[in-house]
N, C-alpha and C positions, 0 to 999 in steps of 0.2 A: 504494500500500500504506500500512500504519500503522507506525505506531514506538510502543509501549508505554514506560511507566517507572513501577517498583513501589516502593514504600516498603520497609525496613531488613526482611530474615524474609519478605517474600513473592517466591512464584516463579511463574513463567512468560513467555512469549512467546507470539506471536500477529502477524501482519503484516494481520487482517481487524479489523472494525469490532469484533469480540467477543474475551475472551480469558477463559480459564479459569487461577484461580490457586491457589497454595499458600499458606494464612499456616501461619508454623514457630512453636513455641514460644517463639521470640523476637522472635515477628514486632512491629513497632511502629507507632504512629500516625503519618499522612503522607498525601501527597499521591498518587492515583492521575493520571499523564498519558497523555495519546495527540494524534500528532498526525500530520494525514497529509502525506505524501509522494511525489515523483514526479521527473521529471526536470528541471524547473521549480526545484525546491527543495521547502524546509519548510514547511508550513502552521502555523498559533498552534495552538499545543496547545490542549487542552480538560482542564481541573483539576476533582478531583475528590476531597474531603475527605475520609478513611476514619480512622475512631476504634478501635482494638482498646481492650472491654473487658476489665480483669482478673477472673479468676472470684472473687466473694466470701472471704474466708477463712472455713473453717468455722467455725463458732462454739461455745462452750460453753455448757451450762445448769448454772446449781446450784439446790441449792432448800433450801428455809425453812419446812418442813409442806409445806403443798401451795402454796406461792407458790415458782414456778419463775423465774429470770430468766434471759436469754439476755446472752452476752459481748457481741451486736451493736447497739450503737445505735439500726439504722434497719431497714428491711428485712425484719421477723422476720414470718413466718408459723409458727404450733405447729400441729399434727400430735398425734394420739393412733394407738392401733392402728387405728383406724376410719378413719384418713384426715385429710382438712381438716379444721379445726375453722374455720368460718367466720367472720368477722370477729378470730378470735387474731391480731394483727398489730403489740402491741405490746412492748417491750421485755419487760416484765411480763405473767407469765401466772398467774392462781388456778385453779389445777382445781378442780374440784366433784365431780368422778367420780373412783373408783379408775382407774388404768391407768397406761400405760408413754406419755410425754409425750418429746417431741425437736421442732427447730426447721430450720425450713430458713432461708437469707439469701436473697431478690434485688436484686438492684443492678443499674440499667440492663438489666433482661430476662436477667439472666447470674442462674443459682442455684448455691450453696455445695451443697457435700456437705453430709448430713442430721448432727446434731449428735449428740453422745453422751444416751442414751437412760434415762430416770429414771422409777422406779416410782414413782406414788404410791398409799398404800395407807394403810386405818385408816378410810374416811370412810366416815360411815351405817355404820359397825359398833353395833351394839346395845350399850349401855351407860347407865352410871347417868342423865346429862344429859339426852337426849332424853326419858325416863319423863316427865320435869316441862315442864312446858308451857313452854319459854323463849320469852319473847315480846320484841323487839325494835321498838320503834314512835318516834316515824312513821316512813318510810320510801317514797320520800323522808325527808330530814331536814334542818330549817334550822338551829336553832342553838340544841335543846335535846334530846338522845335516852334515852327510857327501856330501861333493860334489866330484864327482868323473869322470874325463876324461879318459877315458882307451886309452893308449897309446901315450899319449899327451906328446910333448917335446918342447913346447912352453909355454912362459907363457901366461897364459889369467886372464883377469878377469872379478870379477863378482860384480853386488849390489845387495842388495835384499831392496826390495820397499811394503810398506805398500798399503792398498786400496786406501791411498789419495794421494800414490804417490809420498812420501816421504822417502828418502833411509836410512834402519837404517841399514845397514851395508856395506862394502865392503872391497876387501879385495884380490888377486892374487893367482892364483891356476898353478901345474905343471897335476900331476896327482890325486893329492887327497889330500883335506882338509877338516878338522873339525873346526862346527862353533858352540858359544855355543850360545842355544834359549832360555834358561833360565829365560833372561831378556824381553823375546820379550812380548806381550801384546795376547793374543789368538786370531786367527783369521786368514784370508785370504793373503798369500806375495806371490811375486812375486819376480821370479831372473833371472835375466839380466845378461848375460855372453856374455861377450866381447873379440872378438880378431881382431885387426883393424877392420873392417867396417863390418867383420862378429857377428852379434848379433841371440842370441839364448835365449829361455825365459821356466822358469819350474814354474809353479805353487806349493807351499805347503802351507798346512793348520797347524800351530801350537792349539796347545790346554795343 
């Protein structure tokens, strides 16, 4: 016959080559043994590594206009009403579309409960900015970017915001100004243009 031995929170017995067990809420990482036996004596066990993962902690999101971040470092996949958002995976999320945005954690194949759930609303609503041609170029952009209002006689402005949401620039616009990217870090920004309550947003990628 066999002789079993389970780690701290797992249950059962078995005297066959198989055994079927319990991990408890407390169950912990350890060594699964078996070894067999007869009237002879003890045979060398045979060891067997088992890791209990903890389930993620849930995470929170806040947000910043439509720049969502989630409390979890690593691990984050975003979600919309629709589902997966494909490749959303990092700390930082910008929506582009209206809707209700949450996050799930994985960690080691284990997923957290789905996080607290945040509308974003206001985007592509009709308003004064969009009438005027705003033009954003190049984009890509190396290390000079124009922003440009066609026929604009007011002033507006604009920030431009990192993935975490963090504004490294801003600065007031009639019809057209040059900003230098020189100094920016390669990556994903986001610009935010203001004129009272009307806000408008352009995505570029520096590199």
């Amino acid at each position: 016959s066999y002789q079993w031995t389970l780690p701290s929170g797992w249950t059962g017995s078995s005297t066959t080559t198989t055994i079927t067990v319990n991990i408890g809420a407390g169950a912990v990482s350890g060594n699964i043994t078996v070894r067999g036996t007869n009237s002879c004596g003890d045979g060398i066990p045979s060891v067997s590594s088992i890791a209990v993962i903890t389930k993620p902690v849930t995470p929170v999101i806040a947000s910043n206009g439509n720049i969502l971040q989630s409390s979890a470092s690593t691990g984050n996949q975003w979600y919309n009403q629709n589902g997966l958002i494909p490749g959303a995976n990092s700390q930082t999320f910008v929506a582009e579309a209206n809707g209700n945005y949450f996050v799930i954690v994985t960690i080691h194949g284990c997923n957290s409960d789905p996080s607290n759930t945040i509308a974003v609303i206001g985007i592509g609503l009709a308003h004064e900015i969009p009438t005027k041609a705003i033009k954003v170029y190049p984009n890509p952009v190396s290390d000079r970017l124009m922003i440009e209002i066609e026929g604009n006689s007011e002033i507006v402005y604009f920030e431009i915001l990192n993935t975490m949401g963090q504004s490294v620039f801003k600065d007031g616009l009639l019809e057209k100004t040059e900003v230098q990217t020189v100094g920016f870090s390669p990556g994903i920004y986001l610009i935010k243009i203001s004129q009272g309550k009307t806000i408008e947003f352009r995505r570029i990628i520096k590199f």
